[in-house]
N, C-alpha and C positions, 0 to 999 in steps of 0.2 A: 857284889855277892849274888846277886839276883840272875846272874847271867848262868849261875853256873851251881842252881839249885838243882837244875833237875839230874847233877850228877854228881848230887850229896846223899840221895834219901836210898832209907832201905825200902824195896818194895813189898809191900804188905796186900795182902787179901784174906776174905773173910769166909770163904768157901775151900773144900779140898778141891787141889790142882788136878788136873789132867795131863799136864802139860808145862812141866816144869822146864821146861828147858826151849822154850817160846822163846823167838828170837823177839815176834809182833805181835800185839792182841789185836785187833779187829773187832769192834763194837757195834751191834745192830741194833736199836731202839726199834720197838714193831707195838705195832695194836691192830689188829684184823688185815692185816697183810699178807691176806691167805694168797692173791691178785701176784705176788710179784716175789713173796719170802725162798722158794724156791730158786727162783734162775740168781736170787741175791747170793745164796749157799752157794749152787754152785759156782759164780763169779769168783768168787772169793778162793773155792777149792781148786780151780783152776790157775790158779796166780803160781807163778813160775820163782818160787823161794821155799826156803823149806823154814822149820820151825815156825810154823806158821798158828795159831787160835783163832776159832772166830767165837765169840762171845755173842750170844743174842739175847734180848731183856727184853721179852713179851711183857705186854701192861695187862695183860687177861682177856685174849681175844676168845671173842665165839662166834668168829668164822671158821675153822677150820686151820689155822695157823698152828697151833699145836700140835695137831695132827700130823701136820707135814713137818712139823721140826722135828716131831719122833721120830718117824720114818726115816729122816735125812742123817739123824743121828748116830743109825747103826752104817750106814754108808761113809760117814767121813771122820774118823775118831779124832779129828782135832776141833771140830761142835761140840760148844754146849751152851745151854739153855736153861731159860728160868723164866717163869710165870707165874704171876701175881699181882694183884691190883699197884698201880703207883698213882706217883701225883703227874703224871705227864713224862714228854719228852726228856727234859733236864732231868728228873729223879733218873731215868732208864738207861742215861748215860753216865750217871755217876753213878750207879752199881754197878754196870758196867765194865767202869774204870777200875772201881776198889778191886771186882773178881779179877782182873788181869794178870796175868801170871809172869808178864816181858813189862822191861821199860820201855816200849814203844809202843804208842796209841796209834791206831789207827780209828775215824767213827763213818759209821758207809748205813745211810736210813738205805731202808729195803727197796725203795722203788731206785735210786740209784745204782752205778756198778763202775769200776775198776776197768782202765785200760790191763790189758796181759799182763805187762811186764811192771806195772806202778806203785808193788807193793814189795815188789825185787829191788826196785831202783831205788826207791825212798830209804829201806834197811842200809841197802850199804853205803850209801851216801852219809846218812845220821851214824854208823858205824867207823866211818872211815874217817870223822869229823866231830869229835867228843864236844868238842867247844861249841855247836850245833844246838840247840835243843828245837827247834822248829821248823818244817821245810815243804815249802807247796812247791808247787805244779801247776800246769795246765789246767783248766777242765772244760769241758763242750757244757753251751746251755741245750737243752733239747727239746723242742713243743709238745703238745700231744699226739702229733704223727712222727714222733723220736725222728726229726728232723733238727738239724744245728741251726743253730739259730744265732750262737756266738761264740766263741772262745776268750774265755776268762784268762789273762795273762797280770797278773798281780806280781809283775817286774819289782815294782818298789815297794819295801814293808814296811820304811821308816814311819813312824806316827806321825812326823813333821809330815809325811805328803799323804798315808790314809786320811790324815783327820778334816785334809782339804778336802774327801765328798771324792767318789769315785767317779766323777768327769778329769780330776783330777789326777787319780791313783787308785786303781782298780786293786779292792781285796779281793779274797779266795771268797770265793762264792759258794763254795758247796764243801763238807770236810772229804769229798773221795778223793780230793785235790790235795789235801794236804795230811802232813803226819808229825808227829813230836812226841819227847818223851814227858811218863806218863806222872813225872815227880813236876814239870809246868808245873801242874795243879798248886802243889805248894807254894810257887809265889804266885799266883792268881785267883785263887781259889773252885770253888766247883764250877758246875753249870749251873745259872741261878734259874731254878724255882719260879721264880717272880716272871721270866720271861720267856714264856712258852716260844715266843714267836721268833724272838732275838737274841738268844742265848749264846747260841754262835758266834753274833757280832760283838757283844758283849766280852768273850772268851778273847776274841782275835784282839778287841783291842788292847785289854787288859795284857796279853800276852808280845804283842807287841813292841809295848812301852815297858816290859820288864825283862825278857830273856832274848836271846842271840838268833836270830831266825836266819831264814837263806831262801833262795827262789832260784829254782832250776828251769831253765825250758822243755819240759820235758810233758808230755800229754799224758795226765795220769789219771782224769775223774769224767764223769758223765752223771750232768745233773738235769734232770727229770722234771718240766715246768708240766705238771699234771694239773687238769680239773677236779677242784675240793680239796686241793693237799694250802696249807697253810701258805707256802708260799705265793699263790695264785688268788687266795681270798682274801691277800692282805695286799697284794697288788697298790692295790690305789692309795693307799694311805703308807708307803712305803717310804717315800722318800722324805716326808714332814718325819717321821719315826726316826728316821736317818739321821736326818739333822739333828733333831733332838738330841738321840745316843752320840753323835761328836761333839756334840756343846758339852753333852756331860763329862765324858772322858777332858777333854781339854782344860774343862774346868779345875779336876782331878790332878792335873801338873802341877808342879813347882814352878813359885814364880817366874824363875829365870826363862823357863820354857814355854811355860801359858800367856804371855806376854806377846814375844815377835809369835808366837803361831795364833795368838787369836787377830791379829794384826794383816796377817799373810792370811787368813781364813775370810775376812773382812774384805779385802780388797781382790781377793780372788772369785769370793760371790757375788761381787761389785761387777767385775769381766765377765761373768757367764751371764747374767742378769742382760746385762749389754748387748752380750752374745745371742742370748735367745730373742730378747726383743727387737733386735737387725733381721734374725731370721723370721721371723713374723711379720717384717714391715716390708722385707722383702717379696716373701709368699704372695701377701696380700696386692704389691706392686706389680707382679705380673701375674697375676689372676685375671 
């Protein structure tokens, strides 16, 4: 039953629509994003689909970010906007979600942006595929000179190979990569509060191990490895985090499955360990 929540529920919101007949929402979490909230607008207004929302959840910036939402408001009628103090990231995209007006989410943070066509492709795909409720993409990593630096290819979603550690099985690294509909929520619950930093991975794994997803090769996201943005400050303690949140999720299984995968997780950290200390004894042998 879990596979096939997100095309049970009625969609509800708690604001008057705009935009009723939104094919996608598009959610933008912002706090002084005055730097980038523009070329985000028009990213987004440039996507080649129609029935299109963007939804943006200012935390109460006093940069100028408001400013240019008004402004962009009367330019693009399917913007809209709200500011007001929150508790972080996680609140910004569960209001976010509640004002949605489509069953399909889309979440794209402001320094991020959308390939052309990634927002055409993802609809009619989860469209064309009821049974669907989940579907990434591509997406480029980017330095601070917006140079690639990698391409995130999250081929496999099965939890059996996330939960190995992306050496492994590379998740979706950034949400411009990915899209689903916005009943998920019901069996996974919100974005938690509790983790400012990980909430994403948190959502992905949760969401993984309970509704029907899919992986297209298709280049849909560009993710923005900025200086001072959270993901570059948490750099170094990233990967101990990591582990962490997979020990927890795994923990989380039913016996019959938390069993051979903590087994296969055991002996596959066993090989990389291995792995890396060959490569180190080698380095150091021809040095």
């Amino acid at each position: 039953m879990a596979r096939l929540v997100g095309h049970l529920c009625k969609v509800t919101g708690n604001l008057d629509r705009t935009n009723m007949s939104a094919r996608i929402s598009i959610v933008t979490p912002v706090f002084n994003g005055a730097r980038y909230i523009a070329a985000c607008i028009e990213n987004v207004a440039g996507q080649t689909v129609d029935g299109l929302e963007h939804i943006v959840v200012d935390g109460g910036s006093t940069d100028g970010t408001v400013a240019i939402l008004e402004s962009l408001k009367a330019l693009y009628p399917h913007l809209r906007y709200i500011s007001e103090k929150d508790n972080g990231q996680s609140d910004a995209m569960n209001k976010g979600i509640r004002l949605a007006s489509s069953d399909l989410i889309g979440i794209l943070n402001a320094d991020d942006f959308y390939e052309p066509s990634a927002i055409r492709e993802a609809v009619e795909f989860l469209e064309s595929n009821p049974s669907i409720d989940f579907v990434a993409g591509d997406c480029n990593l980017r330095d601070k000179n917006d140079v690639i630096t990698h391409v995130n290819r999250p081929s496999d979603l099965r939890p059996e190979s996330i939960l190995l550690g992306s050496e492994y099985a590379e998740y979706p690294v950034n949400p411009s990569a990915y899209f689903y509909r916005k009943c998920v929520h019901n069996a996974v619950g919100d974005y938690l509060d509790s983790e400012q930093y990980a909430m994403d991975i948190c959502f992905l794994y949760s969401c993984f191990a309970k509704v029907k997803t899919a992986y297209l090769r298709r280049l849909w996201g560009n993710f923005r490895h900025l200086p001072g943005t959270k993901t570059v400050q948490n750099q170094a303690d990233a990967p101990r985090m990591m582990r962490s949140l997979r020990w927890r999720y795994i923990r989380k299984l039913p016996l019959a499955r938390r069993l051979p995968l903590s087994a296969r997780a055991f002996f596959w950290n066993a090989r990389l360990s291995y792995w890396r200390l060959a490569k180190t004894l080698n380095r150091r042998g021809s040095a």
